[in-house]
LONURO-775278 format. One record per residue: residue number from 1; x, y, z of N, C-alpha, C in turn. Coordinates in nm, 4 decimals, padded with zeros to 6 digits. Last residue first. Example, Ala and Ser with C-alpha at 12.3 -4.5 7.8 and 13.67 -1.06 7.14 Angstrom:
% LONURO-775278
+-----+----------+----------+----------+----------+----------+----------+----------+----------+----------+
! seq !      n_X !      n_Y !      n_Z !     ca_X !     ca_Y !     ca_Z !      c_X !      c_Y !      c_Z !
+-----+----------+----------+----------+----------+----------+----------+----------+----------+----------+
!   2 !  01.2850 ! -00.2250 !  00.7080 !  01.3670 ! -00.1060 !  00.7140 !  01.2900 !  00.0030 !  00.7870 !
!   1 !  01.3190 ! -00.5690 !  00.7800 !  01.2300 ! -00.4500 !  00.7800 !  01.3200 ! -00.3300 !  00.7800 !
+-----+----------+----------+----------+----------+----------+----------+----------+----------+----------+
//
This chain:
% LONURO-775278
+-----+----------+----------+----------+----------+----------+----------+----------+----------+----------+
! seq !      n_X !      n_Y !      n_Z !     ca_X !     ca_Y !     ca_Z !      c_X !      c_Y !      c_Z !
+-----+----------+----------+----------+----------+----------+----------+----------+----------+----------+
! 151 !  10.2872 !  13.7170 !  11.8847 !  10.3940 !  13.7600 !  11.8629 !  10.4038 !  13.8221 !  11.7082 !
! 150 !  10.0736 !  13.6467 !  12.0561 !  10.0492 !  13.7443 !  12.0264 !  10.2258 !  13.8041 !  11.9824 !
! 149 !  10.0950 !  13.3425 !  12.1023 !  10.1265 !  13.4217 !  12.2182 !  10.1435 !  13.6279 !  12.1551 !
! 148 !  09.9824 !  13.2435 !  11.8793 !  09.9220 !  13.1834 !  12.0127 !  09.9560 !  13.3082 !  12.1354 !
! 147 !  10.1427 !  13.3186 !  11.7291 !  10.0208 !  13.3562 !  11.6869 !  09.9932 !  13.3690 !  11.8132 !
! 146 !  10.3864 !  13.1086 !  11.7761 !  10.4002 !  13.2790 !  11.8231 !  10.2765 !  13.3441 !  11.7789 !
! 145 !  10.2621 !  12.9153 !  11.7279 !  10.3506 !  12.9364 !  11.8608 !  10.3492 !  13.0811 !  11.8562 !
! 144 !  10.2364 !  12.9246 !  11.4255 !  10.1793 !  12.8707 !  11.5245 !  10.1606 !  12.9097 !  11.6894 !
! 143 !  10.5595 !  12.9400 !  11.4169 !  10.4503 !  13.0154 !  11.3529 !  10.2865 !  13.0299 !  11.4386 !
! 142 !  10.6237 !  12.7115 !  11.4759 !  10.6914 !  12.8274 !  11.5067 !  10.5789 !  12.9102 !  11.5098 !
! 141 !  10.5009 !  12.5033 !  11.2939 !  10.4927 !  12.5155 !  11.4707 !  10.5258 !  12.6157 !  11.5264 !
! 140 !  10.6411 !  12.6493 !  11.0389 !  10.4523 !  12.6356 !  11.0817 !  10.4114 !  12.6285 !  11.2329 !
! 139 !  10.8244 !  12.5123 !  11.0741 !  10.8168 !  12.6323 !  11.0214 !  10.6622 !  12.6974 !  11.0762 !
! 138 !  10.8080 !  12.2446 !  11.1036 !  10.8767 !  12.3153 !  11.2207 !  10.8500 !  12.4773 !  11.2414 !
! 137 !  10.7383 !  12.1731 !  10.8341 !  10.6432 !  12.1227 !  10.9372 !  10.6912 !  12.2267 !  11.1018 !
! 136 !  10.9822 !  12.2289 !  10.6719 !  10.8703 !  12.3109 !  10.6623 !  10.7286 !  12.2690 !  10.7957 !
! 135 !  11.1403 !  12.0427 !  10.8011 !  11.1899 !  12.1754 !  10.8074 !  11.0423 !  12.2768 !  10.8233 !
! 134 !  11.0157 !  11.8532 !  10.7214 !  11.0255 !  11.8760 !  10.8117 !  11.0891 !  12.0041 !  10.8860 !
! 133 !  11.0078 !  11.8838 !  10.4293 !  10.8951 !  11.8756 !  10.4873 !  10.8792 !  11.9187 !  10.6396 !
! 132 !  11.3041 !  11.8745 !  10.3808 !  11.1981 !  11.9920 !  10.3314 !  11.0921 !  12.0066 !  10.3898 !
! 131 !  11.3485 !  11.6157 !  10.4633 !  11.4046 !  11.7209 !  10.5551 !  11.3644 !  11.8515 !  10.5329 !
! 130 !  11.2352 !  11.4902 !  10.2747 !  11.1758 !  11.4555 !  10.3788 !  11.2328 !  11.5578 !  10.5063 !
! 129 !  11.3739 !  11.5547 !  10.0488 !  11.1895 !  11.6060 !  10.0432 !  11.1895 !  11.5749 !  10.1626 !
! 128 !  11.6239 !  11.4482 !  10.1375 !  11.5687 !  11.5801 !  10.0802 !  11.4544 !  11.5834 !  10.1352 !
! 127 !  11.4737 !  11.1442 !  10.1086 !  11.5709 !  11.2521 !  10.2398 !  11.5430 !  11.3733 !  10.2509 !
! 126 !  11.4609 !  11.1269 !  09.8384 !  11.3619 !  11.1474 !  09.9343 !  11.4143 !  11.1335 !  10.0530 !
! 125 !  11.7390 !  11.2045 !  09.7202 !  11.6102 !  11.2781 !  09.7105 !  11.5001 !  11.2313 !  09.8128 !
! 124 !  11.8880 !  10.9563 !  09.8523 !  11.8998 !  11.0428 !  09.8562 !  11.8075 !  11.1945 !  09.8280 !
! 123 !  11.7305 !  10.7302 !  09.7401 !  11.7290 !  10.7350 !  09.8940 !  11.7675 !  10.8758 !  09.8818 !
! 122 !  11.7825 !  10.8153 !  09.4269 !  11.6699 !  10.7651 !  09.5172 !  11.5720 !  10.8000 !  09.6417 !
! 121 !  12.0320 !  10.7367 !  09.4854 !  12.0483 !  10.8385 !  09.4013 !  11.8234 !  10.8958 !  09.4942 !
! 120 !  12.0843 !  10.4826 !  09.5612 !  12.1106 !  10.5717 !  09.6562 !  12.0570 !  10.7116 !  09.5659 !
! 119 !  12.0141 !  10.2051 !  09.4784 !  11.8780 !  10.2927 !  09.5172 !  11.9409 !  10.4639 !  09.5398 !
! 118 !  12.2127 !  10.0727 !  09.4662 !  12.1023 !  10.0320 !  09.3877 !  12.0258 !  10.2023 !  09.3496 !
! 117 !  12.3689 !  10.1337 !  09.6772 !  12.4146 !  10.1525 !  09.5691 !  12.3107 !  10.1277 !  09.4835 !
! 116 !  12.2186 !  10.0890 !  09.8791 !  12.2484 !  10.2396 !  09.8500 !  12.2994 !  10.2213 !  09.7246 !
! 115 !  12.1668 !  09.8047 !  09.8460 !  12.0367 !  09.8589 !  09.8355 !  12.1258 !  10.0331 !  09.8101 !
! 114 !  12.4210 !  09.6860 !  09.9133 !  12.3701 !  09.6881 !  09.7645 !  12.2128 !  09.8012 !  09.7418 !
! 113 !  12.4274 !  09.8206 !  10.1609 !  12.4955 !  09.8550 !  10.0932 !  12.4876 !  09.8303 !  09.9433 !
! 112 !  12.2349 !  09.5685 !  10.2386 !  12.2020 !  09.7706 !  10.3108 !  12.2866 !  09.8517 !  10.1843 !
! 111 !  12.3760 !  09.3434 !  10.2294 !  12.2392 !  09.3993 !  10.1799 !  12.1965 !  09.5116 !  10.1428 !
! 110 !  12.6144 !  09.4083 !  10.4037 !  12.6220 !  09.3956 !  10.2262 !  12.4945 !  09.4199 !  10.2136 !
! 109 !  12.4606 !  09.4178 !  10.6624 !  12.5401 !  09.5314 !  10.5794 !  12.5675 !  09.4865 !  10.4509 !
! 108 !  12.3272 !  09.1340 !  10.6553 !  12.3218 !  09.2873 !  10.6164 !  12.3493 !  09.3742 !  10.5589 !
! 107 !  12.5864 !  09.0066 !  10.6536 !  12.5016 !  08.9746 !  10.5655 !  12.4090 !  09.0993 !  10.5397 !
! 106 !  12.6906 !  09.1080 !  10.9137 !  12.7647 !  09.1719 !  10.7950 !  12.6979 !  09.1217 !  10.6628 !
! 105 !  12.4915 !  09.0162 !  11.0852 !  12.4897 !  09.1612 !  11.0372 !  12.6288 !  09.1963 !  10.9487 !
! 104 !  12.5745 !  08.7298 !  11.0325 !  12.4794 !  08.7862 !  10.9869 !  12.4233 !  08.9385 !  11.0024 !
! 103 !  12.8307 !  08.7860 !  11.1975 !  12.7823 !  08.6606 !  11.0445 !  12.6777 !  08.7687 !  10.9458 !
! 102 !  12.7634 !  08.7770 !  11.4498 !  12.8633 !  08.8685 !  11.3554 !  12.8335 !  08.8492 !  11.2032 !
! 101 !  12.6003 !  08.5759 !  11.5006 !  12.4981 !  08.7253 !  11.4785 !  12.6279 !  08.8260 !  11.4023 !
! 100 !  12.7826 !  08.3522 !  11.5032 !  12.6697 !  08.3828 !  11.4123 !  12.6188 !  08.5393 !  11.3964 !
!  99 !  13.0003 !  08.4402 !  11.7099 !  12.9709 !  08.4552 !  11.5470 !  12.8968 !  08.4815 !  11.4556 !
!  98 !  12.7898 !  08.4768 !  11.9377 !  12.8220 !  08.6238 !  11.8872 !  12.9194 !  08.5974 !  11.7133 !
!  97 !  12.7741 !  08.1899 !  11.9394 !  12.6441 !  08.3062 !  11.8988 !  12.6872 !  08.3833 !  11.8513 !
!  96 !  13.0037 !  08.1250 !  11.9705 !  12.9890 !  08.0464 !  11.8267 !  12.8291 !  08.2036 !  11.8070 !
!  95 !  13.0085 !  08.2535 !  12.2434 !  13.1369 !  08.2786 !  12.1322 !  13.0861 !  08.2652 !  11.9936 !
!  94 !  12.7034 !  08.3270 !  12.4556 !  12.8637 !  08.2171 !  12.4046 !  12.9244 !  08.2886 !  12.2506 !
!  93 !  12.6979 !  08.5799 !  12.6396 !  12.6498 !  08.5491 !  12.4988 !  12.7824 !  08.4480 !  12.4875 !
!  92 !  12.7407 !  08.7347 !  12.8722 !  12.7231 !  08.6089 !  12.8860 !  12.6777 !  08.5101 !  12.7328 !
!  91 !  12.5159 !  08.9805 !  12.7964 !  12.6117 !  08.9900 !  12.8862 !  12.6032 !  08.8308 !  12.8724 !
!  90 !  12.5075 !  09.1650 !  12.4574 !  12.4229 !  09.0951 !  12.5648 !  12.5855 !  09.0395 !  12.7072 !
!  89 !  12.6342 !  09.2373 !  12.2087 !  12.6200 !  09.3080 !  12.3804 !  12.5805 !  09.2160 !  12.4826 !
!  88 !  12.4625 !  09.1525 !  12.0155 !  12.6211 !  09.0877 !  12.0211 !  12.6429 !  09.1118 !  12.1686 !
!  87 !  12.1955 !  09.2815 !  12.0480 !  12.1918 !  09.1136 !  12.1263 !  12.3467 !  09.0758 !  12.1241 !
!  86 !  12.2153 !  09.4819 !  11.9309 !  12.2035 !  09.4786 !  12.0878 !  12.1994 !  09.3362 !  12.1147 !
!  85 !  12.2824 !  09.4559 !  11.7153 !  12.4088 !  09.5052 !  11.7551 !  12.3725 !  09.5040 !  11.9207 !
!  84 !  12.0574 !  09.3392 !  11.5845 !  12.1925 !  09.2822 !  11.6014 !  12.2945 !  09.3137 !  11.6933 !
!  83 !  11.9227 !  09.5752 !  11.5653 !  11.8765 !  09.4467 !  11.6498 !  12.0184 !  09.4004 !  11.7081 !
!  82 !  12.1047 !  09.7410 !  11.4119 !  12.0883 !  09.7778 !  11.5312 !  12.0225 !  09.6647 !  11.5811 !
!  81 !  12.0340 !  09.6016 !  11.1671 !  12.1670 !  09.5962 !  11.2008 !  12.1687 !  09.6401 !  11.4064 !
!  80 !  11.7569 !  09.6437 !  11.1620 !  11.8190 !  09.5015 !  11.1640 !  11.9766 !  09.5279 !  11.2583 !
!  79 !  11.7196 !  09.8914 !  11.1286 !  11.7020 !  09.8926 !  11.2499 !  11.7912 !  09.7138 !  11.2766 !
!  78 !  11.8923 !  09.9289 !  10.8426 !  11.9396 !  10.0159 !  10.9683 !  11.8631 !  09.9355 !  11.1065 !
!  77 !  11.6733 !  09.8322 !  10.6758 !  11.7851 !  09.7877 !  10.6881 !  11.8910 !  09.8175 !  10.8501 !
!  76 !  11.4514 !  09.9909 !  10.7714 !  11.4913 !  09.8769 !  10.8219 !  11.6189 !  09.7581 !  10.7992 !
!  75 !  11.5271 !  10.1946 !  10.7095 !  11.5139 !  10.1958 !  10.8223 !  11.5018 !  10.0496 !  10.8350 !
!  74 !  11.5849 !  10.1871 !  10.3890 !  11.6944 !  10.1874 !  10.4570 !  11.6354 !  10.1934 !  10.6093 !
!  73 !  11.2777 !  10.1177 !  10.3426 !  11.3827 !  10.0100 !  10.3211 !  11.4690 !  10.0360 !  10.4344 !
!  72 !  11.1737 !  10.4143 !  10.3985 !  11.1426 !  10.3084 !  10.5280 !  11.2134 !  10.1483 !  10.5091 !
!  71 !  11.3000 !  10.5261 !  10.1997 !  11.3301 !  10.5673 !  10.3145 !  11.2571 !  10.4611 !  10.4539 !
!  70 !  11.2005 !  10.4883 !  09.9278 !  11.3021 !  10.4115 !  10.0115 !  11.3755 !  10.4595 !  10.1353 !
!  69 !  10.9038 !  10.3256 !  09.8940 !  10.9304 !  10.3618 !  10.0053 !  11.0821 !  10.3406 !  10.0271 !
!  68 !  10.8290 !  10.1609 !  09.6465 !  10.8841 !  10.2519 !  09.6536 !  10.9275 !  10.3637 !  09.8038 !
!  67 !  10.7118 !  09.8882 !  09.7033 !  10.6644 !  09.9923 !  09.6984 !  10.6950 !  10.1545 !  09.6885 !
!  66 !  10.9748 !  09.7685 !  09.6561 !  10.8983 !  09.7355 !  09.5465 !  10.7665 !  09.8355 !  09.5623 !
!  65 !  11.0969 !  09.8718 !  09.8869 !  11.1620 !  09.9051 !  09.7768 !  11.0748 !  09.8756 !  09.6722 !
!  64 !  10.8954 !  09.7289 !  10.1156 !  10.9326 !  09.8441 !  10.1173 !  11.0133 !  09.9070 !  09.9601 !
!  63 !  10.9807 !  09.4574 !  10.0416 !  10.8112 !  09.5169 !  10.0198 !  10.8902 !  09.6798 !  09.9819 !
!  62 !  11.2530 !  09.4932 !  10.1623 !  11.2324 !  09.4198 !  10.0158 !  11.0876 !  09.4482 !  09.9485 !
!  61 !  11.2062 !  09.5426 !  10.4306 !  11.2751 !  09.5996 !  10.3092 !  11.2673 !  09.5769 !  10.1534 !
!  60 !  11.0825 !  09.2857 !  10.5044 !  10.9784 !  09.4052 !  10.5204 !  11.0781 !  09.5584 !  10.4001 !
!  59 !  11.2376 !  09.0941 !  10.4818 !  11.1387 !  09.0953 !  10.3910 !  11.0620 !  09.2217 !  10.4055 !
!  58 !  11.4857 !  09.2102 !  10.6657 !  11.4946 !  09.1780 !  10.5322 !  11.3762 !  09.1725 !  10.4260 !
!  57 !  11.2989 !  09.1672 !  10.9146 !  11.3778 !  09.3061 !  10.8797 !  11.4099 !  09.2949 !  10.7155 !
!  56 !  11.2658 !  08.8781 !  10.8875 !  11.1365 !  09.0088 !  10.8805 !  11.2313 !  09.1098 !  10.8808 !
!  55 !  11.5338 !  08.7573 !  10.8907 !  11.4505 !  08.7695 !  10.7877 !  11.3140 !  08.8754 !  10.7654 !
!  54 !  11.6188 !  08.9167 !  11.1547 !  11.6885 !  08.9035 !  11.0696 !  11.5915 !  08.9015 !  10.9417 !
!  53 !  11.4309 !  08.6997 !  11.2915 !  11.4149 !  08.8604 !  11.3428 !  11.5183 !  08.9234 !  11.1700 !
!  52 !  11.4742 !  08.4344 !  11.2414 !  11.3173 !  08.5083 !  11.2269 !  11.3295 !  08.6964 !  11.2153 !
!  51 !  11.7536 !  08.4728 !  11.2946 !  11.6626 !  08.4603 !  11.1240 !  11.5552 !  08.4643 !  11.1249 !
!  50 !  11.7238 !  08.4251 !  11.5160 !  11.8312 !  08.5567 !  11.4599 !  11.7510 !  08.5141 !  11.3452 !
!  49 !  11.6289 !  08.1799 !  11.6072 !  11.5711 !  08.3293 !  11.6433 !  11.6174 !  08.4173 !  11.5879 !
!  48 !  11.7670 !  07.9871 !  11.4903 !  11.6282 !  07.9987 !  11.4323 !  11.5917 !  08.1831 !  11.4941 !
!  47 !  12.0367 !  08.0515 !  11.6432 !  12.0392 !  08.0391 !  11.4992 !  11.9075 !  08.0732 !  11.4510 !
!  46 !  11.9422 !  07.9496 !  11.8879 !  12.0170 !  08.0901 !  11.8799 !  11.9860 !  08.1282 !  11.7103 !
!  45 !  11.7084 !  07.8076 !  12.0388 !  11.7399 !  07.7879 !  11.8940 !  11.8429 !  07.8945 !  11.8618 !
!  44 !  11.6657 !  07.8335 !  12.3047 !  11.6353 !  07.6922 !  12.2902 !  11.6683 !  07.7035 !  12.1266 !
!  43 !  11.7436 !  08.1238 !  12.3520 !  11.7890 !  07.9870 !  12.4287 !  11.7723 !  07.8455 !  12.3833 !
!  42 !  11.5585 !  08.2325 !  12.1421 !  11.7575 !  08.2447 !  12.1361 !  11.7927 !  08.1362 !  12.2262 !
!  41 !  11.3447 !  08.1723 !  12.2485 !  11.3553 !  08.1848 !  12.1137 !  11.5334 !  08.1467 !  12.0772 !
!  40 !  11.3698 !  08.3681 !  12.4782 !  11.2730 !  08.2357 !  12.4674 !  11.3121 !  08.1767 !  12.3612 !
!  39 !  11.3998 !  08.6124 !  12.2814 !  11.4901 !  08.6018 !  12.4561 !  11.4521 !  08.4385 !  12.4252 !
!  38 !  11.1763 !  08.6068 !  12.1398 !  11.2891 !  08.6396 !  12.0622 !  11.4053 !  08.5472 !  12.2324 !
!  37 !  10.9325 !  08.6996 !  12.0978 !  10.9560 !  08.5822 !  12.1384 !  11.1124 !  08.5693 !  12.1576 !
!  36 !  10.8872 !  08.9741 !  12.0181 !  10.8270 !  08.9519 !  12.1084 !  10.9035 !  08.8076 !  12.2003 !
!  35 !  11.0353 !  08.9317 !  11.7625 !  11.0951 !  08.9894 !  11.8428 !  11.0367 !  08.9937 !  11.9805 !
!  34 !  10.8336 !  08.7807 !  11.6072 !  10.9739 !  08.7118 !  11.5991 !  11.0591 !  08.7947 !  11.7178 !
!  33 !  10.5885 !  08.9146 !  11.6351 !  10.5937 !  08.8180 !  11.6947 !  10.7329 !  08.7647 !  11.6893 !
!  32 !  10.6965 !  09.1713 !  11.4541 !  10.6411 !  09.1764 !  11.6498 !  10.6267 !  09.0139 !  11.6889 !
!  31 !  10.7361 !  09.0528 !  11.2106 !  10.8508 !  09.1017 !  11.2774 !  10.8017 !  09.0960 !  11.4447 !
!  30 !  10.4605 !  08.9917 !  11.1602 !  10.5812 !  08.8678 !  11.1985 !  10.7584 !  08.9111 !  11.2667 !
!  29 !  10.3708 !  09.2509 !  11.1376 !  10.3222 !  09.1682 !  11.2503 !  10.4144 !  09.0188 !  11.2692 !
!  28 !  10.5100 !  09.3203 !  10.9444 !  10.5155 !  09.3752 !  11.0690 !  10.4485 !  09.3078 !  11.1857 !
!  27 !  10.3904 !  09.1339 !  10.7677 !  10.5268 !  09.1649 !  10.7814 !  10.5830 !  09.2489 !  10.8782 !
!  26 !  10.1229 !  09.1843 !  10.7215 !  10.1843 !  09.0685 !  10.7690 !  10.3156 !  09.0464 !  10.8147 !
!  25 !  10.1807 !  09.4677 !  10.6311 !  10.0950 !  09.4671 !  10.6959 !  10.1138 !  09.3364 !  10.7793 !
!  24 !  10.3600 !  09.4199 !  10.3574 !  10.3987 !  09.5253 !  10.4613 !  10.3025 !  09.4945 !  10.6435 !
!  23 !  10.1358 !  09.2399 !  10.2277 !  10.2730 !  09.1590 !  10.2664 !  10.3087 !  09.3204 !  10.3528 !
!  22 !  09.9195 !  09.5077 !  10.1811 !  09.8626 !  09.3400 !  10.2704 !  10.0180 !  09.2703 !  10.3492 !
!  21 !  10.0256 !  09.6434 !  10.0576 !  09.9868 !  09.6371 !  10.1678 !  09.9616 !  09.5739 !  10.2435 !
!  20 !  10.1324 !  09.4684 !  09.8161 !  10.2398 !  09.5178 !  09.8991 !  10.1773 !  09.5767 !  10.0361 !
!  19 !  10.0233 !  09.2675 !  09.6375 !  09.9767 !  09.2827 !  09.7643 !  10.0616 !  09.3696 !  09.8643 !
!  18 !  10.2032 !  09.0906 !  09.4375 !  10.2060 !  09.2300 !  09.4623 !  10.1129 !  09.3060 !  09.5253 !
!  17 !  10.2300 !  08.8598 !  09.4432 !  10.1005 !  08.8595 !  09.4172 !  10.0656 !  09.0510 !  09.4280 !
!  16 !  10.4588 !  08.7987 !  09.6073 !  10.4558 !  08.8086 !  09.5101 !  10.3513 !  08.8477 !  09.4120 !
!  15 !  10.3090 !  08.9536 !  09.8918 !  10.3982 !  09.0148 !  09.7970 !  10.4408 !  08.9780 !  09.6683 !
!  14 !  10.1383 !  08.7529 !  09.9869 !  10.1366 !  08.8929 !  09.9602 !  10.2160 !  08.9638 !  09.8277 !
!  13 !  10.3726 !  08.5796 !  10.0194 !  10.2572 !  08.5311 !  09.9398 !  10.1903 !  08.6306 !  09.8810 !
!  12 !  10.4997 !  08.6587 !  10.2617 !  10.5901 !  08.6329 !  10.1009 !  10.4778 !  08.6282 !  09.9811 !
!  11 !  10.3095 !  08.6907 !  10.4102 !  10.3306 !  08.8010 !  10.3920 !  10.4329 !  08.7844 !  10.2234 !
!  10 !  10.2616 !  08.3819 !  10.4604 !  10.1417 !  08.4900 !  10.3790 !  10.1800 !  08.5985 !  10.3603 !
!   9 !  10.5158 !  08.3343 !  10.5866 !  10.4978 !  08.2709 !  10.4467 !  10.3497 !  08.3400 !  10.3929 !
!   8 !  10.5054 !  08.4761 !  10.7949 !  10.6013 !  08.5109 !  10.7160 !  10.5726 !  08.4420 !  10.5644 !
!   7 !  10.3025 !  08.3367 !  10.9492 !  10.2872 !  08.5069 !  10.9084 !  10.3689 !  08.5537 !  10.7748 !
!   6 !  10.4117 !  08.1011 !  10.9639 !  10.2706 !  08.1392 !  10.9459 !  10.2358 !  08.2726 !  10.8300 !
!   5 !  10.6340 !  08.1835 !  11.1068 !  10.6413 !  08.0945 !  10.9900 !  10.5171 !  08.0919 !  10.9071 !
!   4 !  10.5346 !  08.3075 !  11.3651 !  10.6353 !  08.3300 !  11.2902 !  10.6159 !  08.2951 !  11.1369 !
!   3 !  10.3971 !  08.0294 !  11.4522 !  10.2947 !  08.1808 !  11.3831 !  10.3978 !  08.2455 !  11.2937 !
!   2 !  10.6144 !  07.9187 !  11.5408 !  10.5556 !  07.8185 !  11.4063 !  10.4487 !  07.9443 !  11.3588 !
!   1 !  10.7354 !  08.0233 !  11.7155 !  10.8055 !  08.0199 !  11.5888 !  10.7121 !  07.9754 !  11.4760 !
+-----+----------+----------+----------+----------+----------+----------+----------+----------+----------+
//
């Protein structure tokens, strides 16, 4: 927890200092150590482990929108919620936990949801372009593919 805390406070540091590669870059690496530890982490702190994992999903969105990336925001808005949604599952999870983590993926979801409403106009065009691309990337494999086989 204490690298956690490490990572997370140079990646905040990053970022106000608008270092957005550098804070994206620290910020994935505090997300892998908050989720690496995470099982270990939930037994001896339930509360501290959901907010390591929780907060790097949150700060890596927050880079993400100030760099204009808003298609990798809403993924991590989205993957948070999905963290969440696999640890409520868990088998044997006490009651007050599965509050908390209820707690805090509806802290999320409001998040996620101010961010579409913020951003959606946004999020929505680069979707687009990104289903243009991929459309057009498929177009080409095709293409490709049938050169190969004398089509």
């Amino acid at each position: 927890m204490v690298y956690w805390q490490h990572l997370t406070r140079q990646a905040n540091e990053a970022h106000t200092r608008a270092d957005y590669v550098d804070a994206q870059e620290l910020g994935k690496k505090a997300l892998a150590c908050a989720e690496a530890t995470f099982e270990d982490d939930f037994q001896l702190d339930a509360e501290s482990a959901v907010s390591a994992v929780v907060v790097s999903y949150m700060s890596l969105a927050e880079v993400s929108i100030s760099m204009k990336e808003w298609l990798q925001a809403n993924d991590y808005f989205e993957r948070g919620v999905h963290f969440l949604q696999s640890v409520i599952v868990a088998p044997n999870i006490l009651p007050e936990h599965r509050q908390l983590i209820d707690h805090v993926a509806n802290h999320i979801r409001f998040e996620w949801e101010l961010f579409q409403q913020t951003y959606g106009n946004k999020l929505a065009v680069a979707q687009r372009i990104h289903r243009v691309n991929w459309l057009k990337q498929q177009a080409s494999t095709v293409t490709v593919w049938q050169g190969s086989y004398g089509y």
